[in-house]
N, C-alpha and C positions, 0 to 999 in steps of 0.2 A: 375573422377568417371563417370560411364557412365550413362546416363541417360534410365530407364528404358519406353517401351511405353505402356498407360495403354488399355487396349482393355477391350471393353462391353463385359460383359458377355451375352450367347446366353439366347435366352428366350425359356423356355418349348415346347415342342412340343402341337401342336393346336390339341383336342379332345373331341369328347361329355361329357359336363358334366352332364349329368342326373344322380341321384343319388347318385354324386362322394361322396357328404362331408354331405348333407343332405339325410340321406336314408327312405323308404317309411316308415320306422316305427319311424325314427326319425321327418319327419314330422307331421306325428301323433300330437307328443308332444310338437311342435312347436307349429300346430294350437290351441293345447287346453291353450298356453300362452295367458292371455288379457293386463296382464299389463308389464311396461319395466323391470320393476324388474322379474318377471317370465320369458321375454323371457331370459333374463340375464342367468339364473340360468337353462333354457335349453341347453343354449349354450354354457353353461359350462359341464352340465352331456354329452351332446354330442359328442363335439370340443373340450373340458379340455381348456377352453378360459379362463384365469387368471380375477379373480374381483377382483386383486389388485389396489383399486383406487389413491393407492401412484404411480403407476408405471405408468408415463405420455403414451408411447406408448402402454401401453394394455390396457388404458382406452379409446385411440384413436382409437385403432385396434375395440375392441369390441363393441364404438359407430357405428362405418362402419358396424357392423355385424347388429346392432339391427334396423338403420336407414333405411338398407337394406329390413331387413325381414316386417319392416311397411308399406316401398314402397310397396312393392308387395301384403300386404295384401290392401290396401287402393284401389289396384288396379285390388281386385278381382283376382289375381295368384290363379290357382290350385296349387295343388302337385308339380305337375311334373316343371310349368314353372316357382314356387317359387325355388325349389331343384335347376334349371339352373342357375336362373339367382342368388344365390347368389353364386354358386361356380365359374361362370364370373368374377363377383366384387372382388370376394377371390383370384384369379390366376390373376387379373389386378392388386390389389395392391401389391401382392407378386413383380409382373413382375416392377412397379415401382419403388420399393425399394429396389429393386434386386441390388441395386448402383448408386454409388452416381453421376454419370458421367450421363451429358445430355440424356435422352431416350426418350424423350417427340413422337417422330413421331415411333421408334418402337414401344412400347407401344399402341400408336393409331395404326397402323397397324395391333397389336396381340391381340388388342380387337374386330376390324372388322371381326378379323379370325373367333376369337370365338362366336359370334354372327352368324357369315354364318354358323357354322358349327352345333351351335343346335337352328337352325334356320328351318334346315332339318332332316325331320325323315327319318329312312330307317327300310323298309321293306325287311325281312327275308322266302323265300319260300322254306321250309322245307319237305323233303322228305325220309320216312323212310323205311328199306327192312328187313324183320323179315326173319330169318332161318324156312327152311321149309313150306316155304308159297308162292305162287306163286306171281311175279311181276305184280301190277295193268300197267296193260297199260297205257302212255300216253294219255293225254285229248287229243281229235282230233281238232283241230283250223279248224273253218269254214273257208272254201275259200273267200276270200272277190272278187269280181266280177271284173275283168281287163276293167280298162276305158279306152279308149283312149286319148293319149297325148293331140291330137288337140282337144277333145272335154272340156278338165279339161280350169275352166277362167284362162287369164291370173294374176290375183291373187292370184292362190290355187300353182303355180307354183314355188312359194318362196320356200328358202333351207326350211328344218325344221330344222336343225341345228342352224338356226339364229334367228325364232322363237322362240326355246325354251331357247335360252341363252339370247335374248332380256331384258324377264322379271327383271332374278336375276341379269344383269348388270343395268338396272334402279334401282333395290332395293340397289346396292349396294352403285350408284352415293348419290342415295338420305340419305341414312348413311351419307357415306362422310361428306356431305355437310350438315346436322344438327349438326352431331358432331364436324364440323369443323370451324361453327357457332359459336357454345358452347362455344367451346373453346379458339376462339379469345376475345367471350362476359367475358370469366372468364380471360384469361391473361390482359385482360383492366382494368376487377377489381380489380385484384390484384395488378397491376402496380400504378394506384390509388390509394392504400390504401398504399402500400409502398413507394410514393412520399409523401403524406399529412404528416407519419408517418416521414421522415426525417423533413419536414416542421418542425414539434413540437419538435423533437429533437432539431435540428438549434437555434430553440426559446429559449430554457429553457438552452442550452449549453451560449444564447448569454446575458440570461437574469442572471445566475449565472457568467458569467466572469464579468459582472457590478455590481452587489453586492460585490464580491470581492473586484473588484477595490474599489468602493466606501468606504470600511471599512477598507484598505491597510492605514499606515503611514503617507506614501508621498499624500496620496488624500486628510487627515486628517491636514495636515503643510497647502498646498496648499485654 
């Protein structure tokens, strides 16, 4: 029988979430939640988010939603960068549980997307030309005055190309490298608590085979 090979599955394509999943009138009704029970019961009229508290993974899913929405409000989020950042969290844990197969560094890579990406606004210049009406001329752009090479310092002389990529490649490193912080600080945790966690196992496996023994027949002649 032949052995089949399993391949990750691709992760979404990287895009502005503004608005995606919280819309400006769904926020609204966000904000007017105070307690967890209301935002609950927002993000259910909203999202149709299951409050079946038997169902282990939608009470896990919709802790992530509500823990989320607190972060942001503790953190002073307007509208618009509560609405991002929790449809970030929402298309990261999708992107995690996408499968069951190692993903740990996609993942991290497709959430640095998403952060770079509504990180940046973009500005739209719009231009319209009605029937029957005459075309407004182009705005005229002032000449700006020609200096001479030799006269500019030798510091103004730099590309501008590397100036303006300088900045968002330090902002990127510095992601990186918190998140990647984080993340060593949490795989430590967690490796820790699932060492100690076999510890007490081990214990109670070594401490019921001596009860056993002890109450067995042959322990009992002996």
């Amino acid at each position: 029988m032949a052995l089949r090979r399993l391949e990750k599955p691709e992760l979404p394509a990287v895009k502005i979430c503004l608005w995606e999943d919280l819309t400006f009138s769904g926020m609204d009704i966000i904000q007017k939640a105070s307690t967890t029970e209301e935002i609950k019961q927002a993000l259910h009229q909203l999202l149709s988010v299951s409050l079946d508290g038997t169902d282990p993974r939608a009470a896990i899913l919709l802790d992530l939603y509500v823990y989320t929405l607190q972060f942001a409000k503790s953190h002073r989020f307007n509208k618009e960068q509560t609405s991002g950042f929790f449809s970030i969290v929402k298309r990261l844990h999708q992107a995690c549980t996408g499968t069951p197969l190692g993903n740990v560094k996609e993942c991290f890579d497709y959430f640095l997307e998403l952060v770079l990406c509504n990180s940046v606004r973009l500005r739209l210049d719009l231009s319209l030309c009605y029937q029957g009406m005459p075309e407004t001329p182009p705005a005229v752009e002032e000449e700006m005055p020609v200096v001479d090479q030799d006269e500019v310092p030798p510091e103004e002389t730099e590309p501008q190309g590397e100036q303006a990529a300088a900045p968002g490649h330090e902002l990127r490193q510095y992601i990186e490298a918190q998140l990647a912080e984080q993340v060593s600080e949490l795989k430590t945790s967690i490796e820790g608590r699932i060492q100690a966690g076999e510890q007490q196992l081990n214990l109670k496996l070594a401490a019921l085979e001596k009860s056993k023994g002890a109450k067995s027949p042959r322990a009992k002649k002996k």
